[in-house]
C-alpha positions as CSV (number, residue, x, y, z in Angstrom):
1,X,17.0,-38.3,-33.7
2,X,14.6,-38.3,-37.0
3,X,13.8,-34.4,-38.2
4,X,9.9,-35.9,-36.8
5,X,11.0,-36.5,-33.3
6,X,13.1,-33.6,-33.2
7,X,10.2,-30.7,-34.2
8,X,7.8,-33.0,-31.8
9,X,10.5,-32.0,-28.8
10,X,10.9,-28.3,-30.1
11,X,7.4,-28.4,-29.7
12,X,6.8,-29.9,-26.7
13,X,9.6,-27.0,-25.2
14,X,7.7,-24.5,-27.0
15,X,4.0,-25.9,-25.0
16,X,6.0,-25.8,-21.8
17,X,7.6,-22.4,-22.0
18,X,4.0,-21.0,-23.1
19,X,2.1,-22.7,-20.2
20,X,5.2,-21.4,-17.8
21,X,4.4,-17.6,-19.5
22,X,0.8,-18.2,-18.6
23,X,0.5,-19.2,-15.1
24,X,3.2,-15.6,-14.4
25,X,1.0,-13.8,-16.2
26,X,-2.0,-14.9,-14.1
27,X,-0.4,-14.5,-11.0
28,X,0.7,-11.4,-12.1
29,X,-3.1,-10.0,-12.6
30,X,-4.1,-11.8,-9.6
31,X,-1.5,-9.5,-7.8
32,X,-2.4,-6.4,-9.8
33,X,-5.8,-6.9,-8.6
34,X,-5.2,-5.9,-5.1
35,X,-6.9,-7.5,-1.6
36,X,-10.5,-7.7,-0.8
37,X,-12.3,-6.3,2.2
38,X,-12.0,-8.9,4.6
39,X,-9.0,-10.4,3.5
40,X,-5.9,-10.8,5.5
41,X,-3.1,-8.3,5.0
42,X,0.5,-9.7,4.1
43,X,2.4,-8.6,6.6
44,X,5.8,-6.8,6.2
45,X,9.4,-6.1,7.4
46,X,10.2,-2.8,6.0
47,X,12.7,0.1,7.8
48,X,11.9,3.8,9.0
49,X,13.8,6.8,8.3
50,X,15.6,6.2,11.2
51,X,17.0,2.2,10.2
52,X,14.7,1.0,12.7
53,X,12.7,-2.4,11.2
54,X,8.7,-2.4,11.5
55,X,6.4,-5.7,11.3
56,X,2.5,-5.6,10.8
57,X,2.6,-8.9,12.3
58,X,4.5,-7.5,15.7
59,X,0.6,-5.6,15.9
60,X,-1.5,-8.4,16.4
61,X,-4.9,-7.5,18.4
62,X,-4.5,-3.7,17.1
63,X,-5.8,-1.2,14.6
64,X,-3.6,-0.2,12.2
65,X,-4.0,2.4,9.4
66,X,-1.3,2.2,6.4
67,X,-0.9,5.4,4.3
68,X,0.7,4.6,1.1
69,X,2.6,8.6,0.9
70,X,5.4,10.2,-1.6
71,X,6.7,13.9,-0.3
72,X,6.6,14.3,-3.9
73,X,3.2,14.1,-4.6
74,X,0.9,17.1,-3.9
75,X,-1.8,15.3,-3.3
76,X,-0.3,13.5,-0.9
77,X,1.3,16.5,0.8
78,X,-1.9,18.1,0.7
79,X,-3.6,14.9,2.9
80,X,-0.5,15.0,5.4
81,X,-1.8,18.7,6.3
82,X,-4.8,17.4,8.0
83,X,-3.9,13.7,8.4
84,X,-1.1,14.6,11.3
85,X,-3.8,15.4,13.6
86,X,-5.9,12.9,12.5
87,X,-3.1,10.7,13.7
88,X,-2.6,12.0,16.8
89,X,-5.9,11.8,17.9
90,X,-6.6,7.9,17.0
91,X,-2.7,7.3,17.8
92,X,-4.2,8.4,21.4
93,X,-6.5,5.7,21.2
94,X,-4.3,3.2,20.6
95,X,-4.6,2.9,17.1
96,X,-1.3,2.0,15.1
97,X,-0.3,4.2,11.9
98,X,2.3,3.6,9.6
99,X,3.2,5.5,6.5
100,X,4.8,3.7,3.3
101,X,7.0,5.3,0.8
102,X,7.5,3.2,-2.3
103,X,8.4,5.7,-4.4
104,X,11.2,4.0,-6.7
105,X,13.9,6.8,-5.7
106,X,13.0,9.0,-2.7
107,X,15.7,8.1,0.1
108,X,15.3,7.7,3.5
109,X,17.5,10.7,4.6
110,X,14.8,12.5,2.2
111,X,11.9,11.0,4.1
112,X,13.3,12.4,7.5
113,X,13.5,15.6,6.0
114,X,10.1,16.1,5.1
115,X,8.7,14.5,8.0
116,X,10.6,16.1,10.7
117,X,9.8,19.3,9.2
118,X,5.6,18.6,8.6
119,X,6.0,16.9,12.3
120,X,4.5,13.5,10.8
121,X,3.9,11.5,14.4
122,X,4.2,8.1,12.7
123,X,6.8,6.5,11.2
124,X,7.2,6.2,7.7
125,X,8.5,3.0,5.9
126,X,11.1,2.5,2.9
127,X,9.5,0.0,0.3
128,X,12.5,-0.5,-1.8
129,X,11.7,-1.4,-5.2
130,X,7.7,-1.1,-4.6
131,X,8.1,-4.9,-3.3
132,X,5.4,-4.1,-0.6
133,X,3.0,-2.0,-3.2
134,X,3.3,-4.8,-5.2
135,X,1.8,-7.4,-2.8
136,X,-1.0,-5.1,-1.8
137,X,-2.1,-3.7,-5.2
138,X,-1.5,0.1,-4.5
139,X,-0.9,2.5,-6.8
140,X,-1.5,6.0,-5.3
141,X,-0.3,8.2,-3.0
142,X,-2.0,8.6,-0.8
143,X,-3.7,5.4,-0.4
144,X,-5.1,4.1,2.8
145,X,-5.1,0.0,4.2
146,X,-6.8,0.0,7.5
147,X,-6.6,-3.7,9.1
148,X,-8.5,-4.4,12.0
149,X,-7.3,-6.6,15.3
150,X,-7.5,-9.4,13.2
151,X,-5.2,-8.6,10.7
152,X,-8.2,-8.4,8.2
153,X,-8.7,-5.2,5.7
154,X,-11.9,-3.5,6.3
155,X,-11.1,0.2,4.8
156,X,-9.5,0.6,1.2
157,X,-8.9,3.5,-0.6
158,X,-9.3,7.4,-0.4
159,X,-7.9,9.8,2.7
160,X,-11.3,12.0,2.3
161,X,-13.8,13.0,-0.8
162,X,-11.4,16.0,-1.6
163,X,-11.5,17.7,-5.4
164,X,-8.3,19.3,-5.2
165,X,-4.8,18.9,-3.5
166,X,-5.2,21.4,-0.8
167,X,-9.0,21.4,-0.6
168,X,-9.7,19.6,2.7
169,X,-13.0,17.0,2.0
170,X,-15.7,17.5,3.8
171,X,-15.6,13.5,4.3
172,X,-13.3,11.9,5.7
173,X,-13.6,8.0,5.0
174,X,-10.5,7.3,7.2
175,X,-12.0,8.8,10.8
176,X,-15.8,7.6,9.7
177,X,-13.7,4.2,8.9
178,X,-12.1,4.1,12.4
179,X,-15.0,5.8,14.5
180,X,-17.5,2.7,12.8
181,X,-14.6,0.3,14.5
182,X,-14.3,2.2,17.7
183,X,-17.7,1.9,18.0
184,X,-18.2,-1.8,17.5
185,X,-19.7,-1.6,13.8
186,X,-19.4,-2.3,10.7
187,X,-17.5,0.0,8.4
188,X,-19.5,1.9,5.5
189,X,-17.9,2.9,2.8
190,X,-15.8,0.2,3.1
191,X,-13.7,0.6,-0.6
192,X,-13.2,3.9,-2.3
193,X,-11.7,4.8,-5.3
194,X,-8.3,6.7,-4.3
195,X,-7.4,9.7,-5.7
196,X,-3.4,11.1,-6.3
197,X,-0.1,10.7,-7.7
198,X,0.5,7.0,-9.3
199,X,3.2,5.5,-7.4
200,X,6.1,5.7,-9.4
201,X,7.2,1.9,-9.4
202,X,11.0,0.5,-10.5
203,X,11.3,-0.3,-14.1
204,X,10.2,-3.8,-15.1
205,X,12.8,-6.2,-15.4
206,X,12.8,-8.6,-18.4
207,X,13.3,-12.4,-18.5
208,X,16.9,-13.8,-19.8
């Protein structure tokens, strides 16, 4: 091989790497970007406290609300004070609520803890290693996915228009979210901006 063909092949690796690089690196910002209202909402197999294995898809023709959470987030902790009952109400009305803890090292034996003791009538889900967060574009806690019967996101973001961890808002996008769908209409307010603790995702892993 002439020194000509061999920088032409060096080059021709070096165009291939690049356009490899490229294409990650836009599905990586497409990923980042999160889901649109009226998109459909990957579904999931993640566990509970308990062990026990949860699938959006086994809640086809329901509601369900998904409440990105950490224990260790006072803003999330502050939400959970109000959001129990809020729960329990819709959970009357046959509307499915999940919580997801992606937080890269809270344990499930943790989880039960805190939500046996704050009485948390939902169960909450492990994301190991964010994977879940990932594919939905979240990044606080909390952060609310509400999907209707469809599998279709209609609500993203905030729990209510609170200033503070422990000041309760006097809005509460999630119930004016689900009364709107109760009610046969169209959700206002359909994105807003979340407020809270950044999920704290699993180090990047590099290449080679």
């Amino acid at each position: 091989m002439t020194t000509l063909e061999h920088s032409l092949k060096i080059s021709m690796i070096a165009g291939v790497i690049a356009l490899v690089l490229v294409q990650a690196g836009a599905a990586l910002a497409e990923n980042e970007k999160g889901l649109s209202i009226g998109e459909q909402l990957p579904t999931f197999a993640l566990k509970d406290y308990e062990g026990k294995e949860h699938s959006l898809a086994d809640h086809v023709g329901k509601t369900v609300v998904l409440v990105f959470s950490s224990h260790e987030c006072p803003w999330s902790k502050g939400a959970d004070a109000t959001l129990k009952d809020l729960a329990k109400k819709y959970i009357e009305r046959g509307i499915v609520f999940f919580g997801i803890d992606s937080h890269r090292t809270t344990s499930p034996a943790a989880i039960r803890t805190y939500a046996q003791k704050q009485e948390i009538p939902f169960p909450i889900l492990k994301d190991t290693d964010n994977k879940y967060a990932d594919r939905v574009g979240a990044t606080r806690t909390p952060e609310i996915y509400i999907v209707n019967k469809d599998g279709k996101l209609v609500y993203h973001g905030a729990y209510d228009n609170r200033k503070a961890p422990d000041e309760v808002g006097d809005v509460n996008y999630v119930s004016n979210a689900l009364e709107s769908m109760l009610a046969g209409e169209p959700v206002q307010d359909a994105e807003v901006e979340a407020w809270g603790c950044t999920i704290k995702r699993i180090a990047k892993r590099s290449a080679g």
